[in-house]
Each structure stands twice: as C-alpha cells, then as structure tokens.
NUZAMI-475366 format. One record per residue (C-alpha): x, y, z; residue in three letters; chain; residue number from 1. Coordinates in nm, 3 decimals, padded with zeros to 5 digits, m for minus. Layout:
N
PT       x       y       z residu chaine num
PT       X       Y       Z    Ala      A NUM
...
! end
This chain:
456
PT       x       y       z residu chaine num
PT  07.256  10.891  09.398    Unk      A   1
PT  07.379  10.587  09.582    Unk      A   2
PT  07.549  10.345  09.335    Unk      A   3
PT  07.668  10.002  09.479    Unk      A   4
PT  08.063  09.860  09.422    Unk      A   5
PT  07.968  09.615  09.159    Unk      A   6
PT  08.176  09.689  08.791    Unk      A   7
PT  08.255  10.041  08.795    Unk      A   8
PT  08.430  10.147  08.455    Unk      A   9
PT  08.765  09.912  08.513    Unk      A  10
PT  08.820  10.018  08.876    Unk      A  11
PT  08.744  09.778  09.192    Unk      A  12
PT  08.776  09.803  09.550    Unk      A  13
PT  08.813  09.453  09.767    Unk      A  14
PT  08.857  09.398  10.161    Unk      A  15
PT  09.168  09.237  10.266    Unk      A  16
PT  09.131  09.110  10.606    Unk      A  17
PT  09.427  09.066  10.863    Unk      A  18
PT  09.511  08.793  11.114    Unk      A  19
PT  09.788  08.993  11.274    Unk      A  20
PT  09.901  09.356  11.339    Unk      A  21
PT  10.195  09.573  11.319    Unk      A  22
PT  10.353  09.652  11.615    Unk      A  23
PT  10.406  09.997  11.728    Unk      A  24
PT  10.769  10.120  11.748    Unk      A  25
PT  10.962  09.984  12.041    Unk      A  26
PT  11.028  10.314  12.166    Unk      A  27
PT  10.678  10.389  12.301    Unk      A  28
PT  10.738  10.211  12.607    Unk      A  29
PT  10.409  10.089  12.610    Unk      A  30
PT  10.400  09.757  12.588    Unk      A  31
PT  10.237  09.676  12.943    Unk      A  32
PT  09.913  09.806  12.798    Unk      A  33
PT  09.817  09.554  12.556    Unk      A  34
PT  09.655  09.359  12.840    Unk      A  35
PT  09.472  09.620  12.830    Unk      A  36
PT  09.338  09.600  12.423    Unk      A  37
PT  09.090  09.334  12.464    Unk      A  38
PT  08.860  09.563  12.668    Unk      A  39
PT  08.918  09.833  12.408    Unk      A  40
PT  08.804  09.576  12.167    Unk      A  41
PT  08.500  09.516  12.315    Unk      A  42
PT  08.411  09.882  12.342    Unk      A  43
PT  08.438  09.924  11.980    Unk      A  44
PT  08.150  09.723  11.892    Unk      A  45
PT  07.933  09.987  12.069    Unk      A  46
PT  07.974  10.240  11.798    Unk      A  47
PT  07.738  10.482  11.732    Unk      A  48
PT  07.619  10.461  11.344    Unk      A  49
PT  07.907  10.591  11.095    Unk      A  50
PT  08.037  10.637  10.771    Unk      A  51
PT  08.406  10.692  10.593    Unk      A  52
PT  08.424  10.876  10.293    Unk      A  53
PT  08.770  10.818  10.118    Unk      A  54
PT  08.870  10.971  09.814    Unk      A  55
PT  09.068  10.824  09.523    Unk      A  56
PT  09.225  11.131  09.308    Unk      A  57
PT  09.281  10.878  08.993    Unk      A  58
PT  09.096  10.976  08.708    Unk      A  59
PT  08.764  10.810  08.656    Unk      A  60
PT  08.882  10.539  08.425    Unk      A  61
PT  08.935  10.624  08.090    Unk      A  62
PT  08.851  10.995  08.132    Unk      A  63
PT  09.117  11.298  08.186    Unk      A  64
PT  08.895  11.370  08.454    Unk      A  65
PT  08.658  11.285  08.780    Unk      A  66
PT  08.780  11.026  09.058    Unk      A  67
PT  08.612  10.811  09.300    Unk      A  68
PT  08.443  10.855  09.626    Unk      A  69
PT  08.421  10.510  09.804    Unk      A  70
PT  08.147  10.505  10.144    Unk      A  71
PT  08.219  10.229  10.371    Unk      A  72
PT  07.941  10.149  10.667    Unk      A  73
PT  08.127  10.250  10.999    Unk      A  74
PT  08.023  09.869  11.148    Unk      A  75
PT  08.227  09.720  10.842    Unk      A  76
PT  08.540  09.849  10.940    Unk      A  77
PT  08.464  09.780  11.314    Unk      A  78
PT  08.555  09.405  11.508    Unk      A  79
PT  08.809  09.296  11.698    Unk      A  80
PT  08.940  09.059  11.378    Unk      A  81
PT  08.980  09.379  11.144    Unk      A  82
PT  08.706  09.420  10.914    Unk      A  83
PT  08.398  09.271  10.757    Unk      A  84
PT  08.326  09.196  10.401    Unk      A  85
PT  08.128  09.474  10.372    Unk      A  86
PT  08.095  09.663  10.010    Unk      A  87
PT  08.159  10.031  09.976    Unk      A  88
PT  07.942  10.258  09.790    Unk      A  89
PT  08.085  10.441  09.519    Unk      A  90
PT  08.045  10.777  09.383    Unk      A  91
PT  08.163  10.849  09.043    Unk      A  92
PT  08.313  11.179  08.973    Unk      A  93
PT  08.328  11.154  08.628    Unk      A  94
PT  07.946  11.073  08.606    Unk      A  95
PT  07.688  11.334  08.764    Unk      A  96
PT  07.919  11.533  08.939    Unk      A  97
PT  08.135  11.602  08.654    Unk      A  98
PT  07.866  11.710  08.425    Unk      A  99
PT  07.700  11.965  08.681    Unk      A 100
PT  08.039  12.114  08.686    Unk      A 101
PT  08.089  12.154  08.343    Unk      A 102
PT  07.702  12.255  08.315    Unk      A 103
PT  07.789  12.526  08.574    Unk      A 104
PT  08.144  12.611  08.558    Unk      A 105
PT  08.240  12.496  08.145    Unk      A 106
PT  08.475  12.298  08.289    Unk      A 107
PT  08.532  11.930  08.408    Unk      A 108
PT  08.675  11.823  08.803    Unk      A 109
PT  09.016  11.700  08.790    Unk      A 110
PT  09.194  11.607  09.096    Unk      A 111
PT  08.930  11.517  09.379    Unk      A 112
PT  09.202  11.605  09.675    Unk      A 113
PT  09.067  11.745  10.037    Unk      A 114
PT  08.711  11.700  10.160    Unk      A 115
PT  08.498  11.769  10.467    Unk      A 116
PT  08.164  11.762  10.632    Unk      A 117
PT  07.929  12.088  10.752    Unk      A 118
PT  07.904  12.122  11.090    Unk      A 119
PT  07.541  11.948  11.090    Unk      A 120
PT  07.680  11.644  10.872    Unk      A 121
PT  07.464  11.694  10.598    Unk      A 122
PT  07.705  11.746  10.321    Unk      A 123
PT  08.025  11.689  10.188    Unk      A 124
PT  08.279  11.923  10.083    Unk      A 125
PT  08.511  11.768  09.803    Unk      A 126
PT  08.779  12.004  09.661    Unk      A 127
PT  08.946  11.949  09.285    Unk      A 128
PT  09.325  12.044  09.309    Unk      A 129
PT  09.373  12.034  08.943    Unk      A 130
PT  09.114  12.252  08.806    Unk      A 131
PT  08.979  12.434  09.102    Unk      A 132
PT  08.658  12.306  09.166    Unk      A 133
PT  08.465  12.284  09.479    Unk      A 134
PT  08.177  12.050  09.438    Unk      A 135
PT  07.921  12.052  09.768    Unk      A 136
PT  07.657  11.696  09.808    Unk      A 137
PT  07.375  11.616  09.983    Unk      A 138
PT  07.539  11.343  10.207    Unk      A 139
PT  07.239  11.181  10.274    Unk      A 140
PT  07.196  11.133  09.857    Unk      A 141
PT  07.507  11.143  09.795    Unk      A 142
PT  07.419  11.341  09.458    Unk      A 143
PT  07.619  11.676  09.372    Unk      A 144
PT  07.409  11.980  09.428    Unk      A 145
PT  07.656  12.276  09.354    Unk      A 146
PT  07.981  12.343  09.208    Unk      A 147
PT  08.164  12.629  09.208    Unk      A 148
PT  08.559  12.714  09.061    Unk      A 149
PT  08.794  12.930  09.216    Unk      A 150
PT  08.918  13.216  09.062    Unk      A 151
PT  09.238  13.296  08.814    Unk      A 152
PT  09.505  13.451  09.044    Unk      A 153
PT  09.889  13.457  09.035    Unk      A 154
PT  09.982  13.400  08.680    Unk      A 155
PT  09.616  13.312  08.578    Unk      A 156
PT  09.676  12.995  08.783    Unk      A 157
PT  09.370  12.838  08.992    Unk      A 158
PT  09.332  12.532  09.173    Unk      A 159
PT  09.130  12.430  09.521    Unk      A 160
PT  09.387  12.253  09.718    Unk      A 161
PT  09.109  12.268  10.013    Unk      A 162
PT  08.803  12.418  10.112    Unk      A 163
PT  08.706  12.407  10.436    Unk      A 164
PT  08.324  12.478  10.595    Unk      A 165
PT  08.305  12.736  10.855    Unk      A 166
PT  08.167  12.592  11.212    Unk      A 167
PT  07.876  12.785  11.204    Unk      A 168
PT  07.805  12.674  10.849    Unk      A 169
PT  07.756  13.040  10.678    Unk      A 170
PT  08.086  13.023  10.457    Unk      A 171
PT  08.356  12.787  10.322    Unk      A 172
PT  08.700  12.884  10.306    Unk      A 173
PT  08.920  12.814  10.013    Unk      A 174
PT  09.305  12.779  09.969    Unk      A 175
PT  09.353  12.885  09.582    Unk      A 176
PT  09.681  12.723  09.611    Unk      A 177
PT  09.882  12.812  09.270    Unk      A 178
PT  09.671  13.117  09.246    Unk      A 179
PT  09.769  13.258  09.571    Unk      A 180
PT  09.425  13.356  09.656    Unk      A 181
PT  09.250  13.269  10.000    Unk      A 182
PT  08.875  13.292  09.892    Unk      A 183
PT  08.537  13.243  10.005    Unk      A 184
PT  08.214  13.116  09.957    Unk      A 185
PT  07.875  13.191  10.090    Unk      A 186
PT  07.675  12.853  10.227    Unk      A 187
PT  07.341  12.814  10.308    Unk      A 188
PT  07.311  12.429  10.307    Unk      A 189
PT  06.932  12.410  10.421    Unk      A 190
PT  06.829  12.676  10.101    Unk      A 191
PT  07.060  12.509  09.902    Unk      A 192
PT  07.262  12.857  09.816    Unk      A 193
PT  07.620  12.830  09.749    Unk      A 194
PT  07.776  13.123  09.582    Unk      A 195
PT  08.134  13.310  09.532    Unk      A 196
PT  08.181  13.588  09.832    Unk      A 197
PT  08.404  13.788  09.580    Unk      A 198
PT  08.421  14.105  09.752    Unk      A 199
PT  08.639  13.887  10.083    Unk      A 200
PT  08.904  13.757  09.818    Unk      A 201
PT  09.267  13.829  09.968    Unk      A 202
PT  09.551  13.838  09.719    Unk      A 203
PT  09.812  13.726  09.909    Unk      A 204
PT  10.106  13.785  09.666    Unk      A 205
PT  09.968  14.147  09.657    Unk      A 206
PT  09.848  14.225  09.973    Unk      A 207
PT  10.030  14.424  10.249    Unk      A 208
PT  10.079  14.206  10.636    Unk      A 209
PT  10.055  14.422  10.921    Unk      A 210
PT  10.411  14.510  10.963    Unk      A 211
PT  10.417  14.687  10.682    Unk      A 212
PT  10.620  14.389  10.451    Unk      A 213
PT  10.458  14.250  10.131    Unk      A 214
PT  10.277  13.909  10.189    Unk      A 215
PT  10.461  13.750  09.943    Unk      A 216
PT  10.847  13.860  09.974    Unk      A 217
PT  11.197  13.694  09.931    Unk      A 218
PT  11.289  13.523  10.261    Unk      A 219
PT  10.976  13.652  10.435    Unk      A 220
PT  10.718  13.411  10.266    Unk      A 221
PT  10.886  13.329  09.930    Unk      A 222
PT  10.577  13.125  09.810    Unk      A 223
PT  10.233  13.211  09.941    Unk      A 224
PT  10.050  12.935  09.773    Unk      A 225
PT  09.778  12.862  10.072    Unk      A 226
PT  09.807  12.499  10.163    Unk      A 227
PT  09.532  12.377  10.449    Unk      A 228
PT  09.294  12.664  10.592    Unk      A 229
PT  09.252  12.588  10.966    Unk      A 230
PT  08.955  12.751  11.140    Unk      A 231
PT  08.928  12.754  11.528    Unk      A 232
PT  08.593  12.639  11.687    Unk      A 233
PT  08.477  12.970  11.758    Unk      A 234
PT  08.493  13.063  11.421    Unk      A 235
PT  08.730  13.350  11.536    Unk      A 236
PT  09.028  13.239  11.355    Unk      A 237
PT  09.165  13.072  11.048    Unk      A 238
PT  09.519  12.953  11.033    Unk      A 239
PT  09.675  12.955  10.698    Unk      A 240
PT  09.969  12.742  10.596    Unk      A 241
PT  10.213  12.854  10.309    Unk      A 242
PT  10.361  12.642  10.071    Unk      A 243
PT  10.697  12.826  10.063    Unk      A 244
PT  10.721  12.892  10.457    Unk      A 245
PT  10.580  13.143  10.760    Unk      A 246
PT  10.179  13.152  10.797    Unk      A 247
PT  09.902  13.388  10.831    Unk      A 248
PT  09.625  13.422  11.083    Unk      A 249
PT  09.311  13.577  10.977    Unk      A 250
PT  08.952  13.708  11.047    Unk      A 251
PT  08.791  13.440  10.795    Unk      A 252
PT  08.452  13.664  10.806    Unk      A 253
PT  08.655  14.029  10.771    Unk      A 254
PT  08.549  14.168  10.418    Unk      A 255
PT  08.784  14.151  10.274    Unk      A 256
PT  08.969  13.820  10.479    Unk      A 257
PT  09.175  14.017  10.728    Unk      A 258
PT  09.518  13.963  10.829    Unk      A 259
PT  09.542  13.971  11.218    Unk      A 260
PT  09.911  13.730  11.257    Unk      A 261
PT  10.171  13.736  11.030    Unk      A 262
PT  10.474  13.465  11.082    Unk      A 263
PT  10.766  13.456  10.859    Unk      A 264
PT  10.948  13.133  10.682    Unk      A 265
PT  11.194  13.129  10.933    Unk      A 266
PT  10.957  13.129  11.226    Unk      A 267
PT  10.705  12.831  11.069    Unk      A 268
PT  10.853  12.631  10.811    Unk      A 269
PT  10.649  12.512  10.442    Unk      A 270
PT  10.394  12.282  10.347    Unk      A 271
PT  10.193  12.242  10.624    Unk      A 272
PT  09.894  12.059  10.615    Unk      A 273
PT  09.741  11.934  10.987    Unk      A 274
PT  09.617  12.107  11.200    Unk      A 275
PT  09.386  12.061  11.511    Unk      A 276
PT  09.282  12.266  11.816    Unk      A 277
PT  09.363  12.121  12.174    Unk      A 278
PT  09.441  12.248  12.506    Unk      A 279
PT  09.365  12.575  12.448    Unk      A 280
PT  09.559  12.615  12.127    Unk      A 281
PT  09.612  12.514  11.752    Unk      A 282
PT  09.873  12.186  11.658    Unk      A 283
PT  09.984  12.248  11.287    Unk      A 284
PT  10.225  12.112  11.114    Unk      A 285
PT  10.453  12.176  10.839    Unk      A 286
PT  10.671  11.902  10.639    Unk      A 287
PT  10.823  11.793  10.309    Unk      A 288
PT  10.769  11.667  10.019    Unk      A 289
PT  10.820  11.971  09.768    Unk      A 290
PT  11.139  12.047  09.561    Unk      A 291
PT  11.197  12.357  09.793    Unk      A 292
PT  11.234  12.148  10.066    Unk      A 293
PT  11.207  11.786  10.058    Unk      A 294
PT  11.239  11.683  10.404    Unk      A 295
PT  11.083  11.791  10.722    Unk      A 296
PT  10.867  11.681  11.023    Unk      A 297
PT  10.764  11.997  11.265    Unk      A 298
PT  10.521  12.099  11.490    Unk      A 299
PT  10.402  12.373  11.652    Unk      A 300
PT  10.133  12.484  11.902    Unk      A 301
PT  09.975  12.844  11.805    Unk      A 302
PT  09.820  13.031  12.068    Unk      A 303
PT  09.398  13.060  12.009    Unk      A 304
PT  09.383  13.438  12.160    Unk      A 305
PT  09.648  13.758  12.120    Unk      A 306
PT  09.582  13.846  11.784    Unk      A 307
PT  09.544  14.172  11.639    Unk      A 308
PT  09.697  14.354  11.334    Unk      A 309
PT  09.824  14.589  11.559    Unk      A 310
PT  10.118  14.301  11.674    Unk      A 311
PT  10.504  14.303  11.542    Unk      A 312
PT  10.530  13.988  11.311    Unk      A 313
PT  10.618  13.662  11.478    Unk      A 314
PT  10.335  13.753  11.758    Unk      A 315
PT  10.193  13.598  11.928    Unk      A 316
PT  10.496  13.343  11.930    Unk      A 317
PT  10.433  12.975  11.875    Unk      A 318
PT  10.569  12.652  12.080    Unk      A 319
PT  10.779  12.448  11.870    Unk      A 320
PT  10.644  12.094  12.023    Unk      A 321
PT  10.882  11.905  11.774    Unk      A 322
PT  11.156  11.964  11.475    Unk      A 323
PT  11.326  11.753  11.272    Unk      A 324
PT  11.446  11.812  10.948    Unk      A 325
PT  11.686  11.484  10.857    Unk      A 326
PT  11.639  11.255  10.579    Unk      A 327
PT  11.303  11.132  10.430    Unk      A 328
PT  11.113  11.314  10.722    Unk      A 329
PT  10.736  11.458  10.635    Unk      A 330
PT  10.467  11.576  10.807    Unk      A 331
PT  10.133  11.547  10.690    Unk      A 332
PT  09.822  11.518  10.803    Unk      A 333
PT  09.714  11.547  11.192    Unk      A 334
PT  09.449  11.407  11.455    Unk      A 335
PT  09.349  11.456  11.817    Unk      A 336
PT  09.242  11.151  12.019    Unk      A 337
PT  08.914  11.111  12.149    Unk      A 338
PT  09.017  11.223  12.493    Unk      A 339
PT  09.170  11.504  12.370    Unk      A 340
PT  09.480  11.361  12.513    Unk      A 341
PT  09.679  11.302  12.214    Unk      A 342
PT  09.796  11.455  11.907    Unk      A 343
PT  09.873  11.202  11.599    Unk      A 344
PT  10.104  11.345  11.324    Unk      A 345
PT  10.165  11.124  11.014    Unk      A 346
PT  10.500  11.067  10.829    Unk      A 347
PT  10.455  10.994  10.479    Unk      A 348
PT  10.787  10.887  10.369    Unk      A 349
PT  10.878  10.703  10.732    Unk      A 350
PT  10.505  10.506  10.703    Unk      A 351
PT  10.485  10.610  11.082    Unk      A 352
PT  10.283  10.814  11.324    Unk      A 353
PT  10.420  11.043  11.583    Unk      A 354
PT  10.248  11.080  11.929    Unk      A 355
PT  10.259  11.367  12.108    Unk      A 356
PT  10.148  11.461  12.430    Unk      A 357
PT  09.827  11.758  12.472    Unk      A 358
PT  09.920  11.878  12.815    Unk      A 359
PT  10.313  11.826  12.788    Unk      A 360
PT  10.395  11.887  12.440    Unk      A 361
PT  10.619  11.531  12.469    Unk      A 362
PT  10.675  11.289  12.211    Unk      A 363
PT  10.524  10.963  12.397    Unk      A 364
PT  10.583  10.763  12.108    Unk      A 365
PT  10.564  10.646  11.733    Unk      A 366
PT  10.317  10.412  11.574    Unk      A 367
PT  10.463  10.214  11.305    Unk      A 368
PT  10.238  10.106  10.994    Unk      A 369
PT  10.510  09.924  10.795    Unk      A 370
PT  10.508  09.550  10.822    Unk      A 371
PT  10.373  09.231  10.671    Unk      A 372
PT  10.121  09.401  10.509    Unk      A 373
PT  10.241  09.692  10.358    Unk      A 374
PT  10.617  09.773  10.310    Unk      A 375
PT  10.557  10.120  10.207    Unk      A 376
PT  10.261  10.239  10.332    Unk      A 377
PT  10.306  10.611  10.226    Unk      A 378
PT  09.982  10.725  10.531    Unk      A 379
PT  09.839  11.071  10.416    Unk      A 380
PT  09.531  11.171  10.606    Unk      A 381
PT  09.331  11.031  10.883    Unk      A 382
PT  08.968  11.049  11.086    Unk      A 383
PT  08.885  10.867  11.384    Unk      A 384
PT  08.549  10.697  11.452    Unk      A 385
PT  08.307  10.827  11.749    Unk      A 386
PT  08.402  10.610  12.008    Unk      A 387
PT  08.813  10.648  11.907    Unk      A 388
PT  08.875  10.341  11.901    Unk      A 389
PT  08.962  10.306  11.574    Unk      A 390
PT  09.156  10.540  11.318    Unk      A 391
PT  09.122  10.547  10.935    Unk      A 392
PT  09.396  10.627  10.728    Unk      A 393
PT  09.439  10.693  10.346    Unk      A 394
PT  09.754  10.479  10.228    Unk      A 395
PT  09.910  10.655  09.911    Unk      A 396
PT  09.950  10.422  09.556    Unk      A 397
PT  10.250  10.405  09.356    Unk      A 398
PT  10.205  10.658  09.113    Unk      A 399
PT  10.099  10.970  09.301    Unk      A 400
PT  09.944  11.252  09.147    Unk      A 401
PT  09.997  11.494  09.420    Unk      A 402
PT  10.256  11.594  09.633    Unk      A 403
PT  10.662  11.565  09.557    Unk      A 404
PT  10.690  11.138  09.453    Unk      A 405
PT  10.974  11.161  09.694    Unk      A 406
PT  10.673  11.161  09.997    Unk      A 407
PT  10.380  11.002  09.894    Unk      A 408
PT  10.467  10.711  09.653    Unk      A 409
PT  10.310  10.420  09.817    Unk      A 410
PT  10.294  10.026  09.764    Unk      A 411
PT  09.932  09.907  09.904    Unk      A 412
PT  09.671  10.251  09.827    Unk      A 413
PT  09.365  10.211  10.015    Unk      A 414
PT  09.232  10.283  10.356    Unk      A 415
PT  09.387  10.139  10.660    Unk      A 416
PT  09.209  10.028  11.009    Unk      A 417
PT  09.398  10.137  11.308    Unk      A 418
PT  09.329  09.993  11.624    Unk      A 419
PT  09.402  10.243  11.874    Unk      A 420
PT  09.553  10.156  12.229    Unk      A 421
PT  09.640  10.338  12.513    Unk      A 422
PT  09.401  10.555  12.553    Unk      A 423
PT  09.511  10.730  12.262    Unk      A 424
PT  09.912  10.730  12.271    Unk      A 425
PT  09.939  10.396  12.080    Unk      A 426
PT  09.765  10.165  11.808    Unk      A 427
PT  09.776  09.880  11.567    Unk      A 428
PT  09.745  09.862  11.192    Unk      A 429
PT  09.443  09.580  11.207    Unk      A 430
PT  09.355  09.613  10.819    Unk      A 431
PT  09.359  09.741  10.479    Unk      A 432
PT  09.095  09.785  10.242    Unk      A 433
PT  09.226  09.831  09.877    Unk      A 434
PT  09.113  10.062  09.656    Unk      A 435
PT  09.224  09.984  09.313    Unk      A 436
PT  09.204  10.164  08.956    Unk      A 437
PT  09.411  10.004  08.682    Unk      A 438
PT  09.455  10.170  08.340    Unk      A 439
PT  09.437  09.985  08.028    Unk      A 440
PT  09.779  09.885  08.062    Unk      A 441
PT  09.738  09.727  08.380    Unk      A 442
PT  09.934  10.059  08.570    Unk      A 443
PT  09.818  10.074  08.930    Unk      A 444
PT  09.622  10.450  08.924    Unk      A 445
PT  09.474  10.439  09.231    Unk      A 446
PT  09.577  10.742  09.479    Unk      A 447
PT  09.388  10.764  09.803    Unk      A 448
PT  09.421  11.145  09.982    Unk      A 449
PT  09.103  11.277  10.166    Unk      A 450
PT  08.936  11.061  10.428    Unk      A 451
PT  08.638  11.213  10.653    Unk      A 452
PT  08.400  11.017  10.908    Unk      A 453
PT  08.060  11.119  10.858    Unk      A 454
PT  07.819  11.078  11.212    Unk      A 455
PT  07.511  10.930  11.120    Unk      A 456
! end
C-alpha cells in the first residue's frame, strides 16, 4: 500500500535544500567545463517520469526488526537549485511486510540491505542481511507479495546479503553470505510464483572449482561468503565476489549453479561489491572495510567471453584498471554513466568518487562529496536517473549496522543529489535529503544502504 511521510512510529525524513555545491577534486582537470553545466541543467528538467527507492536498514522504531523504504518522485529531486519540497512515500517494514514474512517464513525481516528492480520494472527486490529474507513487491502497490528465506549453510548460518533478478526475469540469484551458499529462486512476476530452486544450490565451502582445489581453501579463497552476484546482460554469466578474496564465474541457470571461472585471493582481492558491464566487459570492484582487511580500493575489468570449466584458474585473466591499498581506502559500490563513457567507483571512508575511463581504463578524476554540507559523508551505493544527469547516492549514519564501522560510519545519512558534469567524468553534490530514525534516547539510527531508480 502507499502510505504518505506524515508521523511514522518516531522516524522522519525532511529535504534540506542547498545554495551551493561541493567542488570536485582539483585533480580532475576539468574545470573549463562548468561553462558548460548550465546547459546540462536545463536538460535535466526533461526527465522522463521516475522514482528512487532508498532503503534505511534501522529497525522500524521500537521493533528488533523491519526498516524503512522511502519513494521520492524523480521530478522532486530534479532542478537546477537542488531539490523540491517534495514528500517521500514510506514503506514500513515492520508493518505488512514483516508479518507476511513471519506468516510465511516464522520469522521476522531484519536488516533491509540490497534491493533491485525486474527487468520490466514491476517489482522490487529487497534483501534482509540479518535474517535472510528476500521479500519481492508489486512496485506499482508497493505492497509485499512474497517472501522467501534462504537456507541454513556453513555453520547453520543464513543471511541474504543480495539477491539479484535475472535479465530475463525467470530466476533471482542469491548471495547466502555467512552461509556460504549461492542460491536461487524461481520468478514468475506476472503469475505471481516465487519459489526456492533447491536442486541449483552451490555449497561453496564444499564444492570442488575446476582445477581440481576446494572452493573454500587456505590462501586460495579463505572465506567464500558470496558478497554481490553480478549477472551479465545476456544472462550468460554471473560474477561472484568473495568476502575473503578471489571470485567465481558461473552458469547462473546450470542445475546445479555451475562453476565455469575460478580466480584466487591473490588474483582479485575481498569484499567486492560493484560491479557493471561496459565496453565489452565486467568493472567490479573489491575494497575494505572488514577486519581481514580494512583498507582497499581496486578495480578490475573481467572479460564477458572465454569461460569454460575446462580453463586453468586465473583464466581468463582480468585488467587491473586501478589498485590501491593505503590507508582508509574502500571501494564500494559502482555506476556507469549514461554514455557508457564512465565508470563511477565510490570510497566510503575517503567520502569521494573515483572516475575512470570505459575505453582507456584511466583514472580521469575524483569527485569529492565532503564539504559544507557533510564532513563525513560515508557514500555507499548509487543509481543514476534516465537522462544521467543526476546521480543518487545513499550517505551512511553514524551508527552503522553493516559493514566494518571503520568504512561506513557517516555524519549526515540520507540520500544525496549529484549533479553530474562532463559528460559523465565529473559532478557536484547539489543536495541532501535526510532520512532520520531516532531511538528513544534520541541516538541517530538511521542507516541508508540500497538505492534503485525505478522507470516509470
């Protein structure tokens, strides 16, 4: 159901509206184009008709469970001032959604964490890191209409870190992260079927790679907790990151999942989670932010044919487009401009954006979000809006409930407007719209992570 902002059990959201913006680092060497941003301003006000979803992982307020999903009209968020006072709708995890999944699974949704859109845009795709729930709504409703929770694996452990829709909208693919399981799920969104695919499960602390090594083994892949499951656009593919290091590429419709690339830890480094397909390949990250490895910004450009479980590990080999693994350096989250010119990789613990170039693989540049408006800005994930000009980014609050504190603890949570410049290789932090949820203490909960842009 829709609900609008009004009271919503102690939490709020407000629109803060900005006079200036932050400038982009120094370094991009592109200051010459900002006689160029008015035009780009103008051309945002011919949008087509959008929404962003953003999703608050704070409990529902005073539960142990459920979260928030705020909906913000594209338009609002549009304008060459920043944005207009424009409510969001809010959906309340801890209301209907929580009680179909305890009706269906005996258990409540903690931990509302990655979500995504079908192919045809007709429903959302919200996964619950904590307790392993995928719930699946009607986007046009907005009401819940299935959820499912992932199975006990490695040490009876099971969470849904994310679940991601196939292209052709027949499956969804699930990271199991602390149980180690990749798993999938059967989708018929016009039939309104949604059920377990059991029989494609792959264990991937038990399992067997190619080579002939264990999945899981000492400085091979020391952790195979399945991070972000990246599927190409032909379906052909899916790219798995590993928590503890080194990746898999598999046939996502193989029963069971199928192993066809194999990397080690040394080869692709932990915690990835980005990932986009351009120029003929795959951008995906991998950074910091866990105990095992606290700091790190890489990434790397995967190859989108050569695959076969008949290839030595390590093959086909990967570009490393960037590395850097100094102090308070991490990854997270990636984007391709609208002219498929750009690749945008976010820094949590720097409060920046790296730019790198599609056809070159160069670093053209680094978009700074820190300034008058947010010190610590701690940017997770991001979606752009149809016409590109603008970029919407989830800003992490101050006490995060996922990801290592060092990374994501952040000073203003909420969803930030970024106007984007040159043609993609720069942009401007034009706004942020707050998303609050204070306990009865008066703690800051709120916790932004997903953010999607639905296409009306």
């Amino acid at each position: 159901m829709r609900m609008s902002l009004g009271p919503f059990l102690g939490a709020a959201v407000g629109l803060c509206l900005l006079s200036a913006c932050v400038d982009p680092d120094g370094s991009t060497g592109l200051a010459a184009s900002e006689a160029a941003t008015e035009s780009e301003l103008g051309a945002a006000t011919e949008e087509k008709s959008f929404e962003v979803w953003a999703v608050d992982q704070s409990n529902t307020n005073g539960l142990t469970y459920g979260g928030t999903v705020y909906i913000y009209n594209g338009q609002g968020l549009m304008g060459a001032s920043g944005v207009n006072p424009a409510a969001a709708e809010v959906i309340d995890l801890g209301g209907e959604t929580a009680t179909l999944c305890f009706a269906q699974t005996g258990a409540n949704p903690v931990r509302p964490h990655m979500l995504f859109f079908n192919a045809a845009h007709t429903h959302a795709v919200l996964s619950f890191v904590a307790s392993g729930h995928v719930a699946i709504f009607d986007a046009e409703t907005r009401a819940p209409v299935a959820c499912l929770r992932s199975s006990p694996g490695a040490d009876g452990a099971r969470q849904a870190h994310a679940a991601v829709p196939a292209p052709d909208d027949s499956y969804i693919l699930v990271a199991n992260q602390n149980g180690k399981l990749l798993e999938r799920i059967a989708t018929d969104y016009a039939a309104g079927t949604f059920a377990w695919d059991h029989d494609a499960t792959l264990d991937l602390t038990r399992c067997i790679a190619p080579s002939g090594d264990p999945c899981q083994f000492p400085h091979i892949r020391p952790d195979n907790a399945p991070i972000c499951p990246i599927i190409d656009a032909s379906g052909t593919y899916g790219f798995i990151t590993l928590r503890g290091g080194g990746l898999f590429v598999v046939d996502p419709t193989a029963t069971p999942i199928q192993i066809v690339g194999e990397y080690d830890a040394t080869t692709v480094h932990g915690n990835g989670c980005g990932g986009v397909e351009a120029g003929g390949s795959m951008f995906i990250d991998s950074g910091g932010g866990t105990a095992a490895n606290l700091d790190q910004f890489d990434l790397y450009r995967f190859p989108l044919t050569g695959y076969a479980a008949t290839n030595a590990a390590n093959t086909p080999p990967p570009e490393v487009v960037f590395t850097d693994a100094s102090p308070d350096r991490d990854a997270h989250g990636t984007l391709l401009t609208k002219h498929a010119g750009s690749v945008w990789v976010l820094d949590r613990i720097r409060g920046v954006a790296e730019v790198f170039d599609v056809a070159t693989n160069a670093r053209t540049g680094t978009v700074d979000l820190k300034g008058p408006y947010s010190s610590d800005p701690a940017p997770d994930l991001m979606d752009m809006s149809p016409s590109g000009n603008r970029i919407f980014v989830t800003l992490r609050g101050p006490t995060p409930l996922s990801g290592d504190p060092h990374a994501s603890v952040g000073s203003t949570p909420g969803v930030g407007v970024i106007h984007v410049t040159a043609h993609g290789r720069s942009g401007k932090l034009k706004a942020i719209t707050p998303i609050t949820n204070k306990d009865g203490s008066g703690v800051e909960r709120a916790d932004p992570h997903a953010i999607r842009v639905r296409r009306l």
